[in-house]
DSSP file (Angstrom, degrees, kcal/mol; ACC not computed):
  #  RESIDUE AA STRUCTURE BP1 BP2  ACC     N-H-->O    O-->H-N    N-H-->O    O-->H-N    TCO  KAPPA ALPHA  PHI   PSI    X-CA   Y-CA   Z-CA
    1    1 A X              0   0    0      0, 0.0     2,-0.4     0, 0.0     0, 0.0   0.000 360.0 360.0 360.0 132.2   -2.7   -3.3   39.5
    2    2 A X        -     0   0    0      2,-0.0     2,-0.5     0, 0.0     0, 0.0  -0.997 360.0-161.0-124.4 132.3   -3.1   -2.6   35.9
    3    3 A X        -     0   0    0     -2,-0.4     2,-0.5     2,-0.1     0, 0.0  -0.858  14.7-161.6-114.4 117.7   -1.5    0.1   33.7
    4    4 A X        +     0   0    0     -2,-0.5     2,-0.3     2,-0.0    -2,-0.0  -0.846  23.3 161.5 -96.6 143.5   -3.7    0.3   30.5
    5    5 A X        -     0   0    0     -2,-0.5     5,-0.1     0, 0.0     2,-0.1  -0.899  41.8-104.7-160.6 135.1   -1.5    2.2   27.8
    6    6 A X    >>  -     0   0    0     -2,-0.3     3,-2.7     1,-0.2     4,-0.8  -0.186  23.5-125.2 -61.0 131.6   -2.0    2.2   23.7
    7    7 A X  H 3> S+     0   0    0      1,-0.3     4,-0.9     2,-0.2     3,-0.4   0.759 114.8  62.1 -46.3 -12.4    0.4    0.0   21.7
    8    8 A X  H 34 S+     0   0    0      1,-0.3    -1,-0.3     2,-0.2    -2,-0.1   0.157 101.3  49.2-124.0  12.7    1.0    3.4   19.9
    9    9 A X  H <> S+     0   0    0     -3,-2.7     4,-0.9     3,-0.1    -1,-0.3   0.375 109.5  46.1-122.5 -16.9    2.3    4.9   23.0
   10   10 A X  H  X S+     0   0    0     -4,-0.8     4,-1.6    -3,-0.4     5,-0.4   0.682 111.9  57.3-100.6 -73.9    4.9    2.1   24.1
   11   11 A X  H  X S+     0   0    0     -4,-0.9     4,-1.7     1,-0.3    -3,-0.1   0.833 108.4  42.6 -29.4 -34.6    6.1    2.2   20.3
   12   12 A X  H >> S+     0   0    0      1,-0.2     4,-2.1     2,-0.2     3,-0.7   0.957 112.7  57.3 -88.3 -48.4    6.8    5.9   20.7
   13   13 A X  H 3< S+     0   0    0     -4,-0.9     4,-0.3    -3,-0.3    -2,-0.2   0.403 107.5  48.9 -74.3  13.3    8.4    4.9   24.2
   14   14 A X  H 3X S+     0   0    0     -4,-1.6     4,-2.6     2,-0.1    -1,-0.2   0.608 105.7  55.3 -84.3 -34.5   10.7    2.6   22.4
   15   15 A X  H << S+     0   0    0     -4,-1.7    -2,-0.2    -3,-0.7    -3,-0.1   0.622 103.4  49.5 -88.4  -4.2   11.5    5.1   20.2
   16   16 A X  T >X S+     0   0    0     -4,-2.1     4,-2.2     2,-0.1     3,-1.7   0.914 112.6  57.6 -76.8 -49.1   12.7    7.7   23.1
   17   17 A X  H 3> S+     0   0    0     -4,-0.3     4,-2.1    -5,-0.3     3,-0.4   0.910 105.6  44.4  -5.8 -75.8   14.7    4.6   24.2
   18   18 A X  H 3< S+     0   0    0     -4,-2.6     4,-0.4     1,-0.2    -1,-0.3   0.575 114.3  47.6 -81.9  -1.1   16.4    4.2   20.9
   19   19 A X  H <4 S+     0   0    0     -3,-1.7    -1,-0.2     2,-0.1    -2,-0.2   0.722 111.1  53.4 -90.8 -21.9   17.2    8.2   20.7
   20   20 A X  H >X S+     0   0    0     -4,-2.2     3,-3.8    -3,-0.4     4,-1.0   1.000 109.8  58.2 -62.7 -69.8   18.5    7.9   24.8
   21   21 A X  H 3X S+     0   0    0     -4,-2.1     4,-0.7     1,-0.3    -1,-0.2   0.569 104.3  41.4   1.0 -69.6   20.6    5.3   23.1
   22   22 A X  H 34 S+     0   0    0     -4,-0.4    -1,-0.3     2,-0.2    -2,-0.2   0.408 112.1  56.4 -77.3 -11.4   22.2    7.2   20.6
   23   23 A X  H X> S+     0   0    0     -3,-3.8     3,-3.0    -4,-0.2     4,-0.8   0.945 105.5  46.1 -88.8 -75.6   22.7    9.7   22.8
   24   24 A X  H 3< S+     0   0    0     -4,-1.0     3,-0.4     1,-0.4     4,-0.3   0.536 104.0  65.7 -82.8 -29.9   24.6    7.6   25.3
   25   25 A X  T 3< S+     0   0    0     -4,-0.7    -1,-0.4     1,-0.2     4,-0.3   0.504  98.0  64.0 -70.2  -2.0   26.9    5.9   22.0
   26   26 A X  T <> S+     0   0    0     -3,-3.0     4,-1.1     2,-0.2    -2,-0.2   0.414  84.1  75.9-100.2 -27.3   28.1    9.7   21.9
   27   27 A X  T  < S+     0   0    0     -4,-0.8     4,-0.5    -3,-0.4     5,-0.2   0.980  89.5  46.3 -63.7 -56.6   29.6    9.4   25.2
   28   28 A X  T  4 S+     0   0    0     25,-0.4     4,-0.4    -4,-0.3     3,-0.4   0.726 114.6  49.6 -60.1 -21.3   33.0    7.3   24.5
   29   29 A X  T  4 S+     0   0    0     -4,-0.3     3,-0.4     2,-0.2    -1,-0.2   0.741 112.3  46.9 -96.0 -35.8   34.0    9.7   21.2
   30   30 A X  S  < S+     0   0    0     -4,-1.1    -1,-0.2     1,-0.2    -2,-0.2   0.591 111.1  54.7 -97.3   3.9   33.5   12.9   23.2
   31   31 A X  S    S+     0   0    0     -4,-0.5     2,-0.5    -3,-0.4    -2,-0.2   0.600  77.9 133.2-100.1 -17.5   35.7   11.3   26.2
   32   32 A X        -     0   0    0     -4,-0.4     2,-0.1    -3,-0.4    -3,-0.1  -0.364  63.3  -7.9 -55.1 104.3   38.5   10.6   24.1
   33   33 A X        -     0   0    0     -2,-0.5     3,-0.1    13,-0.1    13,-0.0   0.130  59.8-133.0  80.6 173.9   42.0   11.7   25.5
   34   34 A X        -     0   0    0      1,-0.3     2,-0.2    -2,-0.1    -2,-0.1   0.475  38.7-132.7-117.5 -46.5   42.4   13.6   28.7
   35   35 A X        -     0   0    0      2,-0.0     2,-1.0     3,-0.0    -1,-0.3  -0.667  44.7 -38.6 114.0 150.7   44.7   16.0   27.5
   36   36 A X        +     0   0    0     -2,-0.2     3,-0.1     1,-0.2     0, 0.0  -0.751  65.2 143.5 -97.2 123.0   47.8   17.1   29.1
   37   37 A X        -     0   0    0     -2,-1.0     4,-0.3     1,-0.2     3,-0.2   0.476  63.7 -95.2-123.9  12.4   47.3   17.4   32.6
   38   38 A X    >>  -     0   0    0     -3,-0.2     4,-2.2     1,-0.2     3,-0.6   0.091  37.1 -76.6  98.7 160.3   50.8   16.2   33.6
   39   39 A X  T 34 S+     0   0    0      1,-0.3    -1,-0.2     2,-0.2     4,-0.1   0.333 117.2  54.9 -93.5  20.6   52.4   13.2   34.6
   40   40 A X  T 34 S+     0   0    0     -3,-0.2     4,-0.4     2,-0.1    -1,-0.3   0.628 123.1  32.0 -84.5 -51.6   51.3   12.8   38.2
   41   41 A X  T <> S+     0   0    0     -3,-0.6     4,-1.7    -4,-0.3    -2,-0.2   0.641  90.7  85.2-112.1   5.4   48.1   13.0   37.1
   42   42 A X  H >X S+     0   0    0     -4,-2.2     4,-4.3     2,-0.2     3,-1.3   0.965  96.8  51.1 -43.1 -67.9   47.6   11.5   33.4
   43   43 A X  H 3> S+     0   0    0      1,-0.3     4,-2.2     2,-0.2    -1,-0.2   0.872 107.0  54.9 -42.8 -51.6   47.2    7.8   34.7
   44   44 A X  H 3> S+     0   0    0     -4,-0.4     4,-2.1     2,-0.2    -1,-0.3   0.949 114.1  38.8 -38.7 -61.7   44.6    9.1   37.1
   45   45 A X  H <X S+     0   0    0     -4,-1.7     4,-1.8    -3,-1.3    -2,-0.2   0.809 106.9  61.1 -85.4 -35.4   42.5   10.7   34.3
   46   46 A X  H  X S+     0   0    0     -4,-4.3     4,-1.1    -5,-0.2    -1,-0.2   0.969 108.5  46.7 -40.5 -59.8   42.9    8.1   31.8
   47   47 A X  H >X S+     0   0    0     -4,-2.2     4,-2.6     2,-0.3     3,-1.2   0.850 108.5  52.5 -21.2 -79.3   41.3    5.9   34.2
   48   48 A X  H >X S+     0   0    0     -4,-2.1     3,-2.6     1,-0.4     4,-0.6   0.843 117.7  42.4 -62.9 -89.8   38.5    8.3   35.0
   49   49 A X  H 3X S+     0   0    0     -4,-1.8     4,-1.5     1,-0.3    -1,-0.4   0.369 111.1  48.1 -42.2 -36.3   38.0    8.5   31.5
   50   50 A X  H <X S+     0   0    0     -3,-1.2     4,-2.0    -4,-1.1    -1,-0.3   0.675 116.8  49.8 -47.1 -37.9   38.4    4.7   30.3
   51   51 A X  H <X S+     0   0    0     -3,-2.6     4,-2.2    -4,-2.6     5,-0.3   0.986 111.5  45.2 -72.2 -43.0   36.0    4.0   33.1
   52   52 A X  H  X S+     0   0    0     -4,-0.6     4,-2.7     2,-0.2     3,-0.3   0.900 112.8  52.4 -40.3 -63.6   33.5    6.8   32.0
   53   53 A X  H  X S+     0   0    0     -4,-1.5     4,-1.5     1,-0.2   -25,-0.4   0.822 107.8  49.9 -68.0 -33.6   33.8    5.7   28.4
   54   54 A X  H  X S+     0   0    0     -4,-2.0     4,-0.6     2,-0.2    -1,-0.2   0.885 112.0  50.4 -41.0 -56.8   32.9    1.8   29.4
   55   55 A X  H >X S+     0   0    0     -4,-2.2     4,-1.6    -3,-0.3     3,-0.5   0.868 105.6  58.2 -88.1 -47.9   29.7    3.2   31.5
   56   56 A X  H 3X S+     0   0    0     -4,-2.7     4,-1.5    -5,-0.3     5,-0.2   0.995 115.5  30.8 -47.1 -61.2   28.6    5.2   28.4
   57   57 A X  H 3X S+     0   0    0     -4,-1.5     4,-0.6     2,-0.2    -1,-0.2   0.662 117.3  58.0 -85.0  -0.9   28.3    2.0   25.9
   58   58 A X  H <X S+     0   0    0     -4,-0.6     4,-2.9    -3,-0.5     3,-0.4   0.868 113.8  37.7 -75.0 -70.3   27.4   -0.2   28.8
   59   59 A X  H  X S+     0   0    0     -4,-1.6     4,-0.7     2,-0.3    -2,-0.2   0.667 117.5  54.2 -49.8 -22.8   24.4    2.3   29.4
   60   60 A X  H  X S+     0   0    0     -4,-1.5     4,-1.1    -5,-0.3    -1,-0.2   0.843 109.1  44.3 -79.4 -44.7   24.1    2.6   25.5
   61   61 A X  H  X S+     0   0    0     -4,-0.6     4,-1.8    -3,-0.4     5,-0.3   0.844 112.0  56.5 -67.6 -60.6   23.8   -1.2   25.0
   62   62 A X  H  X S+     0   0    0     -4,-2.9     4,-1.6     2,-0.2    -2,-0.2   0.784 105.5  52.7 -62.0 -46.7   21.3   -1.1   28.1
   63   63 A X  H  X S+     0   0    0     -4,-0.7     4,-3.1    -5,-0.2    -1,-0.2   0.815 111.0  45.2 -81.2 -57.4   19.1    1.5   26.2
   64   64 A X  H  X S+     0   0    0     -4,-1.1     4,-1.5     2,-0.2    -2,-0.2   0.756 106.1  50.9 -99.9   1.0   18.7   -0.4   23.2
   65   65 A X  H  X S+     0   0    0     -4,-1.8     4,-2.0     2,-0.2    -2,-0.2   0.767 114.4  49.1 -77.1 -30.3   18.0   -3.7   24.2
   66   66 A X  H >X S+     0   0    0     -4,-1.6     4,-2.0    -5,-0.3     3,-1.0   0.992 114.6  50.0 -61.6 -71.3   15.2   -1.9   26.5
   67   67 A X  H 3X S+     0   0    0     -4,-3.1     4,-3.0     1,-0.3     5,-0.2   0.738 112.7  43.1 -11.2 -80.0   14.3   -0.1   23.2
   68   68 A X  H 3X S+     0   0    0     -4,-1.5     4,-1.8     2,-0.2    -1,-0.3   0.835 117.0  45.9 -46.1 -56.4   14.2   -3.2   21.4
   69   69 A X  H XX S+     0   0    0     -4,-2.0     3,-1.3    -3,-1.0     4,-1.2   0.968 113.7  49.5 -49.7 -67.9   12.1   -5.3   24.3
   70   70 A X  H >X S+     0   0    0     -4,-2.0     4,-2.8     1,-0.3     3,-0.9   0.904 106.9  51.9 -55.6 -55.5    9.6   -2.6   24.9
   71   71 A X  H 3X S+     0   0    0     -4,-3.0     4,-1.5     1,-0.2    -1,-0.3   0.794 110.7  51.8 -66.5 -18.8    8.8   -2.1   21.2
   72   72 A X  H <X S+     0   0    0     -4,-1.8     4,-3.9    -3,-1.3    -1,-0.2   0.893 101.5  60.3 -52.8 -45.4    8.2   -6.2   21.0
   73   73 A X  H <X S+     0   0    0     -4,-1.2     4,-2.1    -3,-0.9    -2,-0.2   0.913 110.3  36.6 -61.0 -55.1    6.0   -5.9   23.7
   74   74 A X  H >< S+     0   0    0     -4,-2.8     3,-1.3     2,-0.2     4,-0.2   0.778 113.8  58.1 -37.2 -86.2    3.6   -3.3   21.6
   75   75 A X  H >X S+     0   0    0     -4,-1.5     3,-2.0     1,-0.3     4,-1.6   0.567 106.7  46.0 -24.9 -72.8    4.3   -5.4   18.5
   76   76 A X  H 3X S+     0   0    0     -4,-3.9     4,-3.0     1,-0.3    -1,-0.3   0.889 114.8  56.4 -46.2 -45.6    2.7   -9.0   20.6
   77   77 A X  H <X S+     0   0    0     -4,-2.1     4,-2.3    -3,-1.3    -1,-0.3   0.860 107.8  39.3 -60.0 -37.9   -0.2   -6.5   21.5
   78   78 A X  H <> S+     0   0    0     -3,-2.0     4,-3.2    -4,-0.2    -1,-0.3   0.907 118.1  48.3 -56.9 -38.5   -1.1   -5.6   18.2
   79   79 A X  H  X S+     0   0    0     -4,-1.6     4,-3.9     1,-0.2    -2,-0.2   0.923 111.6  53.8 -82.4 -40.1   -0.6   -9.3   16.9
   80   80 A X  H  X S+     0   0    0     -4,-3.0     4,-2.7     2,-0.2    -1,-0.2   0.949 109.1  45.9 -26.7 -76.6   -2.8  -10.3   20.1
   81   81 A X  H  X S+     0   0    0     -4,-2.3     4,-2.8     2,-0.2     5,-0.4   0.956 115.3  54.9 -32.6 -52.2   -5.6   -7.7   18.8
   82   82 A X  H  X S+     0   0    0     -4,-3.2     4,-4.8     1,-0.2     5,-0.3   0.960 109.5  40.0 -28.1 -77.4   -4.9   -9.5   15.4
   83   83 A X  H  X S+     0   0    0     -4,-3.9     4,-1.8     2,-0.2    -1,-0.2   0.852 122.8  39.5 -65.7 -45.6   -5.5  -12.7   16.6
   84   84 A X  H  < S+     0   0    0     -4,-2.7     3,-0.2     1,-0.2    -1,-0.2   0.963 117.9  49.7 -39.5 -72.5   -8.7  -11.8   18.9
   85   85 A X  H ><>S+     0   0    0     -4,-2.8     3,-3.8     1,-0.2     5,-0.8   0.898 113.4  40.7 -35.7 -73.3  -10.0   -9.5   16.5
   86   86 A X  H ><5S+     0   0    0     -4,-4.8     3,-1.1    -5,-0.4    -1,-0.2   0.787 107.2  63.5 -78.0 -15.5   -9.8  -11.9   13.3
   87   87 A X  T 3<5S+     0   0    0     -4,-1.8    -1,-0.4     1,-0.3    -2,-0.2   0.393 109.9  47.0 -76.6  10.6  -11.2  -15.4   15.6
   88   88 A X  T < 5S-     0   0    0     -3,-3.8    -1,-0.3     2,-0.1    -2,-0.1  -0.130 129.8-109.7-124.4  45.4  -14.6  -13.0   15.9
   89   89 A X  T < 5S+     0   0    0     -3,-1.1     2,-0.4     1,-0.2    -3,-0.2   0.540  75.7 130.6  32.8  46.5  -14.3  -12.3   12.2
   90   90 A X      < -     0   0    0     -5,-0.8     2,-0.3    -8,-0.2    -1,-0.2  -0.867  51.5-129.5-137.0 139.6  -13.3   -8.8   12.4
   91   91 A X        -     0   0    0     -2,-0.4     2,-0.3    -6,-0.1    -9,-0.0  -0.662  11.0-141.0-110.0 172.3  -10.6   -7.2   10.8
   92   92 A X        -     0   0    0     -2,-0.3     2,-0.3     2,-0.0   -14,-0.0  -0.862  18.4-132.8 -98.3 135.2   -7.6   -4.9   12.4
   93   93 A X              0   0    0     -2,-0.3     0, 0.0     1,-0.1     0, 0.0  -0.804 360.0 360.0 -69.2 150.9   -6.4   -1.8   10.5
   94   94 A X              0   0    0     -2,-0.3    -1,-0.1     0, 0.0   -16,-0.0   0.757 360.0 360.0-140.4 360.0   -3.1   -1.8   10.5
């Protein structure tokens, strides 16, 4: 199976990546404190929330190393064209 798709189409799906990203670094600062919800159940919700805020920049971190990966992967495919292209004497725009 082969999926043919334009270097100029992975680059733009690196860069929804790195906007998912940014989104997902937004998560611990808008999780910050609980609140009072009383003192049976603060510990509880701290938790929640500590855990919540972990999974955010874990998932954030996740986002932009895919970001990062995917847009390499274009990059070697243009530099690939490059290299094809310029061993038949032919130049790339670029």
């Amino acid at each position: 199976m082969s999926i043919e798709m334009p270097a100029a189409e992975v680059h733009a799906l690196a860069g929804t990546l790195r906007a998912a990203a940014a989104d997902a670094e937004e998560i611990a600062p808008r999780l910050d404190g609980a609140g009072d919800v009383g003192e049976t159940l603060q510990p509880a919700v701290e938790a929640f929330l500590d855990c919540h805020r972990t999974a955010g920049r874990v998932v954030a971190g996740e986002l932009g190393w895919l970001a990062g990966t995917v847009a390499a992967v274009a990059d070697s495919w243009l530099a690939l064209d490059r290299g094809l292209l310029a061993s038949r004497g032919r130049a790339v725009a670029g």
